[in-house]
N, C-alpha and C positions, 0 to 999 in steps of 0.2 A: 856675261850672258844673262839676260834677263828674263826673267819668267813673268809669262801675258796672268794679269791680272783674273783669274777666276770668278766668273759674277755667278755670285747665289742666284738664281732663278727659280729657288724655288720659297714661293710667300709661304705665308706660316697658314696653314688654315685650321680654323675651329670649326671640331665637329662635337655633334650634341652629343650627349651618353647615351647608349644604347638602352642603360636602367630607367632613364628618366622618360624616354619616350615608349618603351614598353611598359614601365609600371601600370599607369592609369588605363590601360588597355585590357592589362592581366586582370587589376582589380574589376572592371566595370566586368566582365567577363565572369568571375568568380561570384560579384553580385547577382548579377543577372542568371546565373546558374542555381544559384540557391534559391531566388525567388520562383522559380521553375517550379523546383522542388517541390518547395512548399505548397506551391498551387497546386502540383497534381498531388500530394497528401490532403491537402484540403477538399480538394474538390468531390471528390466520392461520396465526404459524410453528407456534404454540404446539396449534394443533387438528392441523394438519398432523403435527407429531412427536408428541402423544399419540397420532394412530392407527399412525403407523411404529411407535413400539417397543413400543406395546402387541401388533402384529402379530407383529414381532421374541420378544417375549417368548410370545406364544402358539405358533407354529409351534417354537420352543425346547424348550415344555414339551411339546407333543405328542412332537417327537424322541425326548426320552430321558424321556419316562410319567412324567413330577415334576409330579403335578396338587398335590400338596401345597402348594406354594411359589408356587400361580400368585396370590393375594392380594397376598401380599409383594413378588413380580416386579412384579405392576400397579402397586402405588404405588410402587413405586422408576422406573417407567415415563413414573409421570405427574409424581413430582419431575423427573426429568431432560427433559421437554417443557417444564416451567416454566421450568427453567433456561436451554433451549436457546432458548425465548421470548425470554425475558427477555435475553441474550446478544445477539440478532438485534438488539433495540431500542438495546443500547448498541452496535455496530459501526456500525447507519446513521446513528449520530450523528457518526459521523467523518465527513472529508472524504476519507478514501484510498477509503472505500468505491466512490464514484464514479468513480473514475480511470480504469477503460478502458469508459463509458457509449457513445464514439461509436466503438467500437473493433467488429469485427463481434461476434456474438454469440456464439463461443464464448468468446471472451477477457471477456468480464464473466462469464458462467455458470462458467466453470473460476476466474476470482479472486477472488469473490463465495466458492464452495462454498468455497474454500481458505482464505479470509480470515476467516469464519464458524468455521468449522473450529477454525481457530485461539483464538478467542476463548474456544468454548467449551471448547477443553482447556484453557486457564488456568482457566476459571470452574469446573471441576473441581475441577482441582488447588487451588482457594482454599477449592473446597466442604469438601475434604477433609481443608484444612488448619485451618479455624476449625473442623470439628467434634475432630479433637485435640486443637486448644490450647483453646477454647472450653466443648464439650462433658467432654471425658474429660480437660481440665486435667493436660494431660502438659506438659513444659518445650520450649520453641519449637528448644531445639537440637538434642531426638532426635529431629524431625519425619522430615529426610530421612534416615538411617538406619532409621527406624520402615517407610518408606516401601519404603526397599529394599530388608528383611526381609520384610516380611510382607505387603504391597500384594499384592494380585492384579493384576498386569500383564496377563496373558493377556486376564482381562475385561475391563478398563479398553482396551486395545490394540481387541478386537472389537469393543467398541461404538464406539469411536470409527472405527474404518473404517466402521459402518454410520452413523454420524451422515454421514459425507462424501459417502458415496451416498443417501442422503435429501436430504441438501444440493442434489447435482449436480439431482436432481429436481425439488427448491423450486427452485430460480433458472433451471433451465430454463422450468418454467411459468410464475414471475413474469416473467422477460424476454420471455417470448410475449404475457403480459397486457399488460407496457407496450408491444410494439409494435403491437400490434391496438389500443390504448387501455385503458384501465381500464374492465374489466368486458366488454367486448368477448370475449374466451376464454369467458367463461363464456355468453353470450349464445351464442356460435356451439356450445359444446358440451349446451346444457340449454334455452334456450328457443326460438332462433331453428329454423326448420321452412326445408326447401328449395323447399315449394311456393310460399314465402311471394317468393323472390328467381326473378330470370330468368335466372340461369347454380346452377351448384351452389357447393358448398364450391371444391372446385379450380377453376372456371374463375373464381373471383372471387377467388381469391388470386392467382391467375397474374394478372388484369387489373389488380390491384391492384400488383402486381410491375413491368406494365409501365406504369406511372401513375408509379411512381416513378424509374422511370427514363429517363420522358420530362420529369418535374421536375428530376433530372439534368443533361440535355441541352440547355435549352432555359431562356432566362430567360421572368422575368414580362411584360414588353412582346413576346415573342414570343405567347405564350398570348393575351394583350388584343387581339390583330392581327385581325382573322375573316378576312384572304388569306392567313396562313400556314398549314403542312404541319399546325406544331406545335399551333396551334389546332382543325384538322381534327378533330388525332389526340385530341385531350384531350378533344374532345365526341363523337366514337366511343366512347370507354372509359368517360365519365362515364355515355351513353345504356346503354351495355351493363348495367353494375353498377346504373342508379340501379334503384328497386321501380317497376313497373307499377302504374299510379292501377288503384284499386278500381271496378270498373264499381256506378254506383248504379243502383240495383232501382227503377223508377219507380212510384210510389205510385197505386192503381189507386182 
């Protein structure tokens, strides 16, 4: 008895790797998420100082009646906000940036401004150095003679003390944003309405003041207690600040 010959039927097929057609997907993905990123870290300093020195530059021109040059003034305006952007985003990549975060709040606002500050006069002086040697192909050793002949210091020197007063501005209002929370500054100064809360602005900063400083004082197992002082006080303060429930309108 013979046994009918079994036909394979079934072909061999290749199939791609699931790695090799998701990789390039993952990556572009991963790319495109950081450059996100980056833009919305950029972009805040960067709208901030295009409205300073455009401002800078207009009240300028009004001074001394040079409406000719207000073109030319705006885009050297709006390069140097790009720059100053773009400066900001390489500083908080360091770790010194942080250094005095739990330090009160003048001490990060003054070394933050200074430290920015700083950054951006080298990214200056690089701007101005690759467009010599770059641009107008002069020889890299008369850069700083070039510099100290002919530079306008005067200009260079003013802008940079109004970059530092811009500065001291940004990092004031960003340090008030991260202590209220993110996005919290902006809620209390554009959306948020006082009829909405049961104290006003000041009396709910002061309760807020004294919140933290009965966090301070006073551990976690004290607060969990309902016979302590600290307990008391912490549901006083919360009752105060929290919103009043909305009365519902009964449906007639």
């Amino acid at each position: 008895m013979r046994s009918a010959p079994v036909l394979d039927t079934d072909t061999p097929k290749f199939e791609t790797p699931v790695e090799a057609t998701h990789a390039p997907v993952g990556i572009a993905r991963r790319v495109g998420a950081f450059l996100l990123r980056e833009l919305r870290e950029m972009l805040p300093p960067t709208i901030f100082f295009f409205i300073g020195f455009n401002l800078i530059v207009l009240t300028t021109n009004l001074l001394v009646a040079n409406y000719g040059a207000s073109f030319g003034s705006f885009m050297l305006a709006t390069g140097a906000a790009l720059v100053v952007g773009k400066a900001v985003l390489v500083a908080n990549a360091t770790r010194s940036i942080r250094r005095y975060d739990r330090a009160p709040l003048i001490r990060p606002i003054l070394f933050k401004a200074a430290f920015y500050w700083a950054v951006v006069f080298v990214a200056r002086l690089l701007e101005h150095w690759i467009r010599f040697w770059l641009v107008e192909h002069h020889p890299l050793g008369t850069f700083l003679p070039h510099m100290i002949a002919t530079f306008d210091w005067h200009r260079f020197i003013a802008i940079q003390l109004w970059i530092f007063v811009l500065f001291l501005i940004y990092e004031t209002a960003t340090e008030l944003n991260h202590l209220f929370g993110k996005g919290e500054l902006w809620h209390l100064l554009v959306t948020s309405r006082p009829s909405e809360l049961p104290l006003d602005r000041r009396q709910r900063i002061l309760e807020l003041v004294r919140l933290s400083k009965l966090a301070d004082a006073h551990s976690i197992d004290e607060f969990r207690d309902p016979s302590t002082l600290a307990h008391t006080q912490l549901v006083d303060i919360v009752h105060r600040i929290a919103r009043e429930p909305r009365e519902r309108t009964s449906m007639e």
